[in-house]
C-alpha positions as CSV (number, residue, x, y, z in Angstrom):
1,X,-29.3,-37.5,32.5
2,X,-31.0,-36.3,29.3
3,X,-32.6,-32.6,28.9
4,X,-34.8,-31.7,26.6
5,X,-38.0,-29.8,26.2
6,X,-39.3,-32.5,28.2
7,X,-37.3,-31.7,31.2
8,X,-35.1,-33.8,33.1
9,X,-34.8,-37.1,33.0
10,X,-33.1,-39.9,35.1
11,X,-32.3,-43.1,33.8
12,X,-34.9,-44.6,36.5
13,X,-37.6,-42.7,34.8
14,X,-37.0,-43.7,31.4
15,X,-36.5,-47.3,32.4
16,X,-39.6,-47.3,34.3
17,X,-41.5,-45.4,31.3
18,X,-40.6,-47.6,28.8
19,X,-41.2,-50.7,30.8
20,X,-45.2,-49.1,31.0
21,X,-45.1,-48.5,27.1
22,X,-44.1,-51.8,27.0
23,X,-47.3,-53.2,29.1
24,X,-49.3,-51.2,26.6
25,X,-48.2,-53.0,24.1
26,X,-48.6,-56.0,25.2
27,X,-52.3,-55.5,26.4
28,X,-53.3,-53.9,23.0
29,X,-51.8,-57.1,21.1
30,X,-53.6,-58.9,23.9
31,X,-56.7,-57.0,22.8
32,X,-56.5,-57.4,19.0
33,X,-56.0,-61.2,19.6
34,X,-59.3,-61.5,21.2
35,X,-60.6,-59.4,18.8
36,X,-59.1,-61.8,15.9
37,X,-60.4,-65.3,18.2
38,X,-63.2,-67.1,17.1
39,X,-61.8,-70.5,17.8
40,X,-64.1,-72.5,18.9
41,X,-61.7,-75.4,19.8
42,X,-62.3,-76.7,23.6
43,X,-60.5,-75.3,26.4
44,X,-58.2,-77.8,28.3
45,X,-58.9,-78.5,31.9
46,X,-56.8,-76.2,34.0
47,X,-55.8,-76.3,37.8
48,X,-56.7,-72.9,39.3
49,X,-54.6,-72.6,42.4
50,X,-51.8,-73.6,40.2
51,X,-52.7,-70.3,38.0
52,X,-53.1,-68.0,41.3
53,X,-50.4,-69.3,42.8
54,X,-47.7,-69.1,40.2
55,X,-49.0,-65.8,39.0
56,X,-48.8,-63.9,42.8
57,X,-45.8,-66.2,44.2
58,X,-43.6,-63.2,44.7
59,X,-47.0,-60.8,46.7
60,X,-47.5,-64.1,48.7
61,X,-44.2,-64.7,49.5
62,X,-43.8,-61.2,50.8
63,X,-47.1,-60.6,52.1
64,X,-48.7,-58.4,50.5
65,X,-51.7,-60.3,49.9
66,X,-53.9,-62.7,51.3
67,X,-54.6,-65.6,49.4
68,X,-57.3,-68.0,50.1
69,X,-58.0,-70.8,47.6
70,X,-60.2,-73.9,47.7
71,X,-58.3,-77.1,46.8
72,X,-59.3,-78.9,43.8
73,X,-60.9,-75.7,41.6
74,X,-60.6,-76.5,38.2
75,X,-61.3,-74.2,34.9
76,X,-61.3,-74.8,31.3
77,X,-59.3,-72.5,30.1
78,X,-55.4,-71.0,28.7
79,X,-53.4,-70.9,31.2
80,X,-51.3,-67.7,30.3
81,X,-54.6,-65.8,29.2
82,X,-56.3,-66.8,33.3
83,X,-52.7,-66.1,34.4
84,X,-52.8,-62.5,32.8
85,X,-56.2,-61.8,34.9
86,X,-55.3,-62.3,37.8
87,X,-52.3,-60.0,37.4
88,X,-54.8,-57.2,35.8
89,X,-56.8,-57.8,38.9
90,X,-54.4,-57.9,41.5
91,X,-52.3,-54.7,39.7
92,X,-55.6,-52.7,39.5
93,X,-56.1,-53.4,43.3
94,X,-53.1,-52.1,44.0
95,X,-53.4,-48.9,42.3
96,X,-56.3,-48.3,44.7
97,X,-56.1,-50.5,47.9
98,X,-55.2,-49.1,51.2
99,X,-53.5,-52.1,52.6
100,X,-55.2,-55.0,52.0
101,X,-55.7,-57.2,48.6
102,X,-57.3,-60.1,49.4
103,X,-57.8,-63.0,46.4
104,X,-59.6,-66.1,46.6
105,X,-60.6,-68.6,44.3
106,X,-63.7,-70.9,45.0
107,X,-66.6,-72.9,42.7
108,X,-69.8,-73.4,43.4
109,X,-72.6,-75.2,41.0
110,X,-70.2,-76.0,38.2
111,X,-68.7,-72.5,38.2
112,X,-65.1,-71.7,39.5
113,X,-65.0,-68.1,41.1
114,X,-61.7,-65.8,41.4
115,X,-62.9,-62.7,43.5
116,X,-60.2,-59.8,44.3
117,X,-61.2,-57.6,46.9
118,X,-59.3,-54.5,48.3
119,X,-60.2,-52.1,51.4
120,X,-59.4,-48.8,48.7
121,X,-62.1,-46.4,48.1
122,X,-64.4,-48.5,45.4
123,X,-65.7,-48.4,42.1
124,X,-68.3,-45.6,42.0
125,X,-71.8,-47.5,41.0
126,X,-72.1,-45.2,37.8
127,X,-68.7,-46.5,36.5
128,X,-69.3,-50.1,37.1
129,X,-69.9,-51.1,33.6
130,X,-67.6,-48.0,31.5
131,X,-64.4,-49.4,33.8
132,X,-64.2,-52.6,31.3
133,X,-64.3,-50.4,28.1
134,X,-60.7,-49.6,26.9
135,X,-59.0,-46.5,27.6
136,X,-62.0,-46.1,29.9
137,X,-61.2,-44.2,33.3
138,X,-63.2,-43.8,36.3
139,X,-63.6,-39.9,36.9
140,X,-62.0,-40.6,40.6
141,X,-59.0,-42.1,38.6
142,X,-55.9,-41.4,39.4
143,X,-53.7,-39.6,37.3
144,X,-51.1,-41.6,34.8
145,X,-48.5,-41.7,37.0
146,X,-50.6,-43.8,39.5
147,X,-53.1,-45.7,36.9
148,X,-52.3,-47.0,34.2
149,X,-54.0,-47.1,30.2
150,X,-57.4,-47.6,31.3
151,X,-56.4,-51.4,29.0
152,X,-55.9,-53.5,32.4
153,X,-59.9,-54.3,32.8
154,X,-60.7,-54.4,29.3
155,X,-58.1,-56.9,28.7
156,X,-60.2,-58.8,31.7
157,X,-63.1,-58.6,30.3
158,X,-61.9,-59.9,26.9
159,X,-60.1,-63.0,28.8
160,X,-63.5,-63.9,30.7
161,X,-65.2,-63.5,27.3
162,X,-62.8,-65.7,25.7
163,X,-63.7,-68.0,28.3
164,X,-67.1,-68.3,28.3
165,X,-67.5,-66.6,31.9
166,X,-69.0,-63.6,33.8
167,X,-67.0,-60.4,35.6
168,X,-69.0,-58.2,38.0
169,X,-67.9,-55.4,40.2
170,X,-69.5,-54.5,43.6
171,X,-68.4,-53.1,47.0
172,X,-66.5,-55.2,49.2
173,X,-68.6,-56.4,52.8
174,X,-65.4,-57.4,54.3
175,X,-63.1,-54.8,52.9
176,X,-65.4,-52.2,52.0
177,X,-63.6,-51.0,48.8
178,X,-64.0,-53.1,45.2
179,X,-64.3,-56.9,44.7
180,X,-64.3,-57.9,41.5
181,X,-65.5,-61.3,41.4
182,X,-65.2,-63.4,38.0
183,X,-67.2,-67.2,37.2
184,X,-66.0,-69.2,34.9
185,X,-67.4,-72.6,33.9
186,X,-65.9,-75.3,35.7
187,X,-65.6,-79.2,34.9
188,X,-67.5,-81.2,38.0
189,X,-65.4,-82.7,40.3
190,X,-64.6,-86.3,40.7
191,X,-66.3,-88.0,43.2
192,X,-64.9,-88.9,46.7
Protein backbone atom coordinates (compact mmCIF):
# COMPACT_ATOMS: atom_id res chain seq x y z
CA UNK A 1 0.00 0.00 0.00
CA UNK A 2 1.02 3.67 -0.64
CA UNK A 3 0.08 6.76 1.74
CA UNK A 4 0.10 9.90 0.86
CA UNK A 5 -1.96 13.04 1.09
CA UNK A 6 -4.06 11.24 -1.13
CA UNK A 7 -4.95 8.58 1.26
CA UNK A 8 -4.64 5.01 0.98
CA UNK A 9 -4.18 3.28 -1.77
CA UNK A 10 -4.35 -0.54 -2.80
CA UNK A 11 -2.66 -1.80 -5.62
CA UNK A 12 -6.26 -2.75 -7.14
CA UNK A 13 -7.01 0.91 -7.09
CA UNK A 14 -4.04 2.12 -8.80
CA UNK A 15 -4.18 -0.57 -11.36
CA UNK A 16 -7.66 0.06 -12.10
CA UNK A 17 -6.97 4.02 -12.14
CA UNK A 18 -4.39 3.86 -14.43
CA UNK A 19 -6.04 1.51 -16.74
CA UNK A 20 -9.01 4.56 -16.97
CA UNK A 21 -6.24 7.18 -17.60
CA UNK A 22 -5.15 4.98 -20.03
CA UNK A 23 -8.89 4.86 -21.92
CA UNK A 24 -8.55 8.58 -21.83
CA UNK A 25 -5.86 8.62 -23.65
CA UNK A 26 -6.73 6.59 -26.10
CA UNK A 27 -10.12 8.37 -26.80
CA UNK A 28 -8.54 11.81 -26.92
CA UNK A 29 -5.89 10.48 -29.56
CA UNK A 30 -8.99 8.94 -31.06
CA UNK A 31 -10.46 12.39 -31.03
CA UNK A 32 -7.56 14.41 -32.42
CA UNK A 33 -7.42 11.81 -35.33
CA UNK A 34 -10.80 12.61 -36.41
CA UNK A 35 -10.09 16.01 -35.94
CA UNK A 36 -6.81 15.66 -38.23
CA UNK A 37 -9.16 13.24 -41.05
CA UNK A 38 -10.13 14.67 -44.06
CA UNK A 39 -9.44 11.65 -46.21
CA UNK A 40 -11.69 11.32 -48.60
CA UNK A 41 -10.51 7.84 -49.72
CA UNK A 42 -13.58 5.22 -49.97
CA UNK A 43 -14.42 3.15 -47.12
CA UNK A 44 -14.05 -0.71 -47.77
CA UNK A 45 -17.14 -2.87 -47.51
CA UNK A 46 -17.32 -4.29 -44.01
CA UNK A 47 -19.41 -7.24 -42.51
CA UNK A 48 -21.32 -5.84 -39.47
CA UNK A 49 -22.15 -8.90 -37.41
CA UNK A 50 -18.59 -9.79 -37.78
CA UNK A 51 -17.87 -6.19 -36.04
CA UNK A 52 -20.61 -6.79 -33.20
CA UNK A 53 -19.85 -9.94 -32.69
CA UNK A 54 -16.08 -9.93 -32.22
CA UNK A 55 -16.31 -6.67 -30.27
CA UNK A 56 -19.07 -8.12 -27.48
CA UNK A 57 -17.89 -11.98 -27.75
CA UNK A 58 -16.89 -12.07 -24.11
CA UNK A 59 -20.89 -10.07 -22.84
CA UNK A 60 -22.42 -12.70 -25.17
CA UNK A 61 -20.66 -15.44 -24.14
CA UNK A 62 -21.54 -14.67 -20.54
CA UNK A 63 -24.79 -13.23 -21.03
CA UNK A 64 -24.95 -10.12 -20.29
CA UNK A 65 -26.44 -8.95 -23.39
CA UNK A 66 -28.75 -9.75 -25.89
CA UNK A 67 -27.72 -9.64 -29.26
CA UNK A 68 -29.93 -9.66 -32.20
CA UNK A 69 -28.39 -9.17 -35.64
CA UNK A 70 -29.77 -9.47 -39.18
CA UNK A 71 -27.61 -11.69 -41.44
CA UNK A 72 -25.94 -10.19 -44.29
CA UNK A 73 -25.67 -6.23 -42.91
CA UNK A 74 -22.93 -4.69 -44.47
CA UNK A 75 -21.21 -1.08 -43.85
CA UNK A 76 -18.59 0.86 -45.54
CA UNK A 77 -16.48 1.54 -43.05
CA UNK A 78 -12.87 0.87 -40.58
CA UNK A 79 -13.34 -1.79 -38.92
CA UNK A 80 -11.41 -0.92 -35.65
CA UNK A 81 -13.09 2.72 -35.65
CA UNK A 82 -17.14 0.68 -35.91
CA UNK A 83 -15.51 -1.71 -33.55
CA UNK A 84 -14.62 1.15 -30.99
CA UNK A 85 -18.55 2.18 -31.14
CA UNK A 86 -20.04 -0.35 -30.35
CA UNK A 87 -17.80 -0.72 -27.17
CA UNK A 88 -18.59 3.13 -26.34
CA UNK A 89 -22.12 2.18 -26.73
CA UNK A 90 -22.34 -0.89 -24.99
CA UNK A 91 -19.82 0.57 -21.95
CA UNK A 92 -22.11 3.67 -21.62
CA UNK A 93 -25.15 1.33 -21.31
CA UNK A 94 -23.71 -0.27 -18.73
CA UNK A 95 -22.91 2.59 -16.60
CA UNK A 96 -26.66 3.12 -16.57
CA UNK A 97 -28.70 -0.01 -17.36
CA UNK A 98 -30.56 -1.94 -14.72
CA UNK A 99 -30.16 -5.33 -16.19
CA UNK A 100 -30.71 -5.49 -19.58
CA UNK A 101 -28.46 -4.23 -22.72
CA UNK A 102 -29.94 -5.22 -25.66
CA UNK A 103 -27.88 -4.55 -29.26
CA UNK A 104 -29.10 -5.13 -32.57
CA UNK A 105 -27.93 -4.47 -35.80
CA UNK A 106 -30.40 -4.14 -38.87
CA UNK A 107 -30.60 -2.05 -42.55
CA UNK A 108 -33.22 -0.83 -44.05
CA UNK A 109 -33.33 1.44 -47.47
CA UNK A 110 -29.61 1.34 -48.04
CA UNK A 111 -28.82 2.15 -44.42
CA UNK A 112 -27.36 -0.37 -41.82
CA UNK A 113 -28.67 0.47 -38.28
CA UNK A 114 -26.81 -0.57 -34.77
CA UNK A 115 -29.29 0.46 -31.95
CA UNK A 116 -28.20 -0.17 -28.15
CA UNK A 117 -30.97 -0.03 -25.90
CA UNK A 118 -30.88 -0.49 -22.03
CA UNK A 119 -33.88 -0.58 -19.37
CA UNK A 120 -31.64 2.29 -17.07
CA UNK A 121 -33.20 5.52 -16.34
CA UNK A 122 -32.74 7.46 -19.90
CA UNK A 123 -31.21 10.35 -21.35
CA UNK A 124 -33.11 13.39 -20.08
CA UNK A 125 -34.65 15.13 -23.48
CA UNK A 126 -32.67 18.44 -22.56
CA UNK A 127 -29.34 16.52 -22.73
CA UNK A 128 -29.97 14.65 -25.81
CA UNK A 129 -27.83 16.71 -28.01
CA UNK A 130 -24.94 18.21 -25.04
CA UNK A 131 -24.20 14.13 -24.24
CA UNK A 132 -22.14 13.93 -27.67
CA UNK A 133 -19.93 17.11 -26.80
CA UNK A 134 -16.67 16.07 -25.06
CA UNK A 135 -16.21 16.23 -21.44
CA UNK A 136 -20.05 16.78 -21.66
CA UNK A 137 -22.05 15.19 -18.60
CA UNK A 138 -25.67 14.75 -18.18
CA UNK A 139 -26.59 16.59 -14.81
CA UNK A 140 -28.09 13.01 -13.65
CA UNK A 141 -24.51 11.72 -14.26
CA UNK A 142 -23.05 9.71 -12.12
CA UNK A 143 -20.09 10.65 -10.38
CA UNK A 144 -16.39 9.57 -11.80
CA UNK A 145 -16.14 6.60 -10.05
CA UNK A 146 -19.27 5.30 -11.97
CA UNK A 147 -18.96 7.36 -15.47
CA UNK A 148 -16.39 7.89 -17.13
CA UNK A 149 -14.63 11.35 -19.07
CA UNK A 150 -17.69 12.40 -20.63
CA UNK A 151 -15.10 11.32 -24.18
CA UNK A 152 -17.08 7.84 -24.74
CA UNK A 153 -20.12 9.54 -26.89
CA UNK A 154 -18.10 12.16 -28.36
CA UNK A 155 -15.70 9.64 -29.66
CA UNK A 156 -19.17 8.12 -31.20
CA UNK A 157 -20.25 10.82 -32.66
CA UNK A 158 -16.86 11.50 -34.34
CA UNK A 159 -16.76 7.69 -35.63
CA UNK A 160 -20.40 8.13 -37.25
CA UNK A 161 -19.15 11.44 -38.66
CA UNK A 162 -16.19 9.88 -40.13
CA UNK A 163 -18.56 7.61 -41.61
CA UNK A 164 -20.85 9.46 -43.27
CA UNK A 165 -23.83 8.38 -40.88
CA UNK A 166 -26.42 9.58 -38.32
CA UNK A 167 -26.58 8.96 -34.12
CA UNK A 168 -29.86 9.82 -32.38
CA UNK A 169 -30.86 9.21 -28.86
CA UNK A 170 -34.51 8.51 -27.60
CA UNK A 171 -36.29 6.51 -24.94
CA UNK A 172 -36.45 2.95 -25.32
CA UNK A 173 -40.41 1.37 -26.09
CA UNK A 174 -39.22 -1.97 -25.17
CA UNK A 175 -36.79 -1.22 -22.38
CA UNK A 176 -37.91 2.08 -21.35
CA UNK A 177 -34.49 3.64 -20.59
CA UNK A 178 -31.98 4.94 -23.68
CA UNK A 179 -31.58 3.51 -27.20
CA UNK A 180 -29.18 5.02 -29.09
CA UNK A 181 -29.66 3.99 -32.55
CA UNK A 182 -26.85 4.87 -35.29
CA UNK A 183 -27.46 4.58 -39.55
CA UNK A 184 -24.80 4.30 -41.50
CA UNK A 185 -24.78 3.98 -45.30
CA UNK A 186 -24.92 0.56 -46.48
CA UNK A 187 -23.89 -1.11 -49.94
CA UNK A 188 -27.26 -2.81 -51.45
CA UNK A 189 -27.35 -6.33 -51.17
CA UNK A 190 -26.91 -8.89 -53.76
CA UNK A 191 -29.79 -10.29 -55.19
CA UNK A 192 -31.22 -13.73 -54.24
Amino acid sequence: AIQGNYGLFRRAEIVAEADRMNDLIANLLELARGDESSDATPLPIIDLAGVITTELAAEITAGAIAVEIEPGVQVWGVTDQLRRLVRNLVDNAATSRATTTVVQGTSTDGLAHIRVEDDGPGVPERDHQLIFERFARSDDARGRSEGGAGLGLALVASIVARHRGTIDVTRSAALGGACFEVSLPAPSRPGP
